[in-house]
Structures are given as C-alpha cells and as structure tokens.
C-alpha positions as CSV (number, residue, x, y, z in Angstrom):
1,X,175.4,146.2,51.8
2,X,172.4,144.9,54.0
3,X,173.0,144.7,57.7
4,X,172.7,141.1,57.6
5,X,176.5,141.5,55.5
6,X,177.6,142.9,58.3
7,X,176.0,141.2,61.8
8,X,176.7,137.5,61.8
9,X,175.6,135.5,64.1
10,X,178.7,134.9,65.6
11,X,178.8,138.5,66.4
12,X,175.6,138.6,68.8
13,X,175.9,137.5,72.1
14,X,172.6,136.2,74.4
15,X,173.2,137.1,77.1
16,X,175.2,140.0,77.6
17,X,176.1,139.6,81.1
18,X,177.8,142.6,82.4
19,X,175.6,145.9,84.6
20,X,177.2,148.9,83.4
21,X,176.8,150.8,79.9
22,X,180.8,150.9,79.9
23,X,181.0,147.6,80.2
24,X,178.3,146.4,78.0
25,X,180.0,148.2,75.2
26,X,183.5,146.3,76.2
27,X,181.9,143.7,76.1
28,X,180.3,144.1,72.4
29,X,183.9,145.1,71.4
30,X,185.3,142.3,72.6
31,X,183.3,139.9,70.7
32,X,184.5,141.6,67.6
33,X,188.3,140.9,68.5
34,X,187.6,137.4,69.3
35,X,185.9,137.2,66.2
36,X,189.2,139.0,65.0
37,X,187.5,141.8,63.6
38,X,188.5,144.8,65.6
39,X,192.4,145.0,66.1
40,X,193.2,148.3,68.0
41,X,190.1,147.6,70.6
42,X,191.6,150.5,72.8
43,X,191.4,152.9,70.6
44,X,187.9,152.1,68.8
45,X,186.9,152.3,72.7
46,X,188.1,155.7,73.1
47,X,186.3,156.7,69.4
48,X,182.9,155.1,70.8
49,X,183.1,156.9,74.1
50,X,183.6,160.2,72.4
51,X,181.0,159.9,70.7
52,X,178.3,158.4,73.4
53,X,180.1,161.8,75.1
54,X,177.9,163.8,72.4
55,X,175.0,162.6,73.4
56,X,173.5,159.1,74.1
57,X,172.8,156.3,72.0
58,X,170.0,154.7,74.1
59,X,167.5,155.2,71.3
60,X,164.4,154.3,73.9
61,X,162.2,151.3,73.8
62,X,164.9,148.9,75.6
63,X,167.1,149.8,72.2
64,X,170.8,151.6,72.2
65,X,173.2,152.0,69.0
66,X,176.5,152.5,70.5
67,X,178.9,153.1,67.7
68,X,181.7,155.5,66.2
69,X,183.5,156.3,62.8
70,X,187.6,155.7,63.4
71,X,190.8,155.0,61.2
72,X,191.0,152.3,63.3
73,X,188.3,150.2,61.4
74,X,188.9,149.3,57.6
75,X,185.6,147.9,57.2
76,X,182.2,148.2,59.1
77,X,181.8,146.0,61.9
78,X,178.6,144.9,64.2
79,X,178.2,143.5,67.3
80,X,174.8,142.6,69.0
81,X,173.7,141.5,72.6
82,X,170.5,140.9,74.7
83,X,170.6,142.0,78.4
84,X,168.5,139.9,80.1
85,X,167.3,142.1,82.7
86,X,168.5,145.8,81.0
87,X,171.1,147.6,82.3
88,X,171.1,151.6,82.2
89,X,172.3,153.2,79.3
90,X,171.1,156.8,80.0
91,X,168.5,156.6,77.6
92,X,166.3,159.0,76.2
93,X,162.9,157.6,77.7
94,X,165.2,156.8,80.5
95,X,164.0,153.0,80.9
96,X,166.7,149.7,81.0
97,X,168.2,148.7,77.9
98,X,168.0,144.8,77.0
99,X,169.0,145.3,73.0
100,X,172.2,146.5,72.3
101,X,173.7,147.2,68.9
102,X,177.5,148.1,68.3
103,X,178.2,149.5,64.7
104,X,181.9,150.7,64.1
105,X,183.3,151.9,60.4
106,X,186.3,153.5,58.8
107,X,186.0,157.5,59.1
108,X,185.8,157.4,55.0
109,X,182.9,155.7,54.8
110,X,180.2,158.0,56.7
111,X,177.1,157.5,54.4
112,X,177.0,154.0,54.8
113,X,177.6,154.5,58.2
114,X,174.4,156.6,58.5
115,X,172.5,154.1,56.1
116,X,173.3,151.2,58.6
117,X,172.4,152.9,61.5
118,X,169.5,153.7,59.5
119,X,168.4,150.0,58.9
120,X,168.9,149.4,62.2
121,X,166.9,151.5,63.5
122,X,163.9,151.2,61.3
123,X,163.8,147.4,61.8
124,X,164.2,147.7,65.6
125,X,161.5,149.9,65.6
126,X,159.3,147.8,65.3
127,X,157.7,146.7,69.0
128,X,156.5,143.2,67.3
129,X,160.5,142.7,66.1
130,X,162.1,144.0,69.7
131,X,159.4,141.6,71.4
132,X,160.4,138.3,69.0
133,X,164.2,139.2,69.5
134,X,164.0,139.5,73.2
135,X,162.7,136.0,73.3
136,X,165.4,134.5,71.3
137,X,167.6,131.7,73.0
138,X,170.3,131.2,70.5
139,X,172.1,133.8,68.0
140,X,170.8,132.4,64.7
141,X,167.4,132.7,66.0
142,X,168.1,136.7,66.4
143,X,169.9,136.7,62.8
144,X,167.0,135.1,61.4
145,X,164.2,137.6,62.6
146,X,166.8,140.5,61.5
147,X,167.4,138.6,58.0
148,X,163.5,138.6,57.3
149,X,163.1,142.3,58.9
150,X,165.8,143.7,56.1
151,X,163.8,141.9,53.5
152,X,161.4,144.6,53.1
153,X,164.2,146.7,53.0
154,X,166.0,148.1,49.7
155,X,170.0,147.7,49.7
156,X,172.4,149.7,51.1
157,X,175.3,150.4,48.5
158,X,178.4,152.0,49.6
C-alpha cells in the first residue's frame, strides 16, 4: 500500500479555509464524507480529538498529522489541505501550520497505520517537497509531487 493508494486527489483540498485547529480537522473530515469515505464522522471526530489530547500532531516545519485508529473506519482513509496563511495547531516548534494531513484507519490495522504515517512524514520532510507543495494551485498538482516523492520509497504491505 503506497500513500498515493490511499490520498487521491479528490481528497486534498487547496485552500483549507477555516482559523482554528478544530476546525481545520472538521474540515479534512468532512471532505472524506463527501467523498463518502468516512460514515460515522462524529465519532471518528471524537477518536482524533482523543488522540491530538495525547499530545500534538503539529509535527513542526508548517506540517501536522492529525489522525486516529477507530472501529469506525474499515479501511485507511487520507485527507489533505493547504492553509494559505497557517493557522495554529499547537505545534512543537510552535510556528503556523499551512500542510495538513488527516490519516484515519480501522483499530486492527495499527502497523500500517504507523507505516503510513511513516511515509508521510519522511516525504514531508523534506523542505524542497513542503516548498513545491505550498505552491501548488490545483490538487493533482499536490498528488503529483507526493506520487514522485513515494517513488523512492519501498511499499508498504499490510
């Protein structure tokens, strides 16, 4: 399973357009309903706010992985967004947050959940990928830089 299996493009959103980490992370979820991903979007809230309770997911560097295990999900789901401006997700290095990744899988599954956040975070990493994403206009553009990233990655199996 690459990342790339998981994120479509109609899954990333440019821009994300609301302030608040809260509402950020709604409104990541909510693309995965319309997208008719997500069913029980209540409860997969409540699963991703227990665990940003733990500690935070703003990774640093304008990055944060929001994202939760829950019996909700049958299947791992991804949702991604660019804040124009960055918004404050209580990160670690405490700056704004402009890239915005929501990962959510079935509670059965927890090595590939690790493995994705994983990938994600070791292609994000990069400053030279974080810079080309931020100046995507369109969501294929984004998928695109993320599809060549994983390339020099090895698969992910289940």
């Amino acid at each position: 399973m690459k990342l790339v299996d998981v994120l479509k493009p109609e899954y990333i959103k440019i821009p994300l357009t609301e302030t608040t980490k809260l509402e950020v992370i709604k409104e990541l979820l909510s693309v995965l309903v319309e997208q008719k991903v997500v069913n029980n979007p209540d409860e997969v809230l409540t699963a991703i706010l227990e665990r940003e309770k733990i500690m935070t997911t703003g990774v640093g560097n304008g990055v944060a992985i929001p994202h939760c295990k829950t019996r909700h999900a049958t299947d791992f789901a991804i949702a991604m967004g660019i804040h124009p401006t960055g918004i404050d997700f209580q990160s670690l290095d405490n700056k704004p947050t402009q890239i915005v990744f929501l990962l959510i899988g079935p509670e059965d599954k927890p090595g590939t959940h690790i493995r994705l956040l994983s990938r994600i975070s070791r292609i994000i990493s990069r400053e030279k990928v974080r810079q080309q994403i931020l100046q995507c206009s369109s969501p294929q553009d984004v998928y695109n830089i993320l599809k060549q990233e994983e390339a020099n990655f090895f698969e992910i199996n289940p």
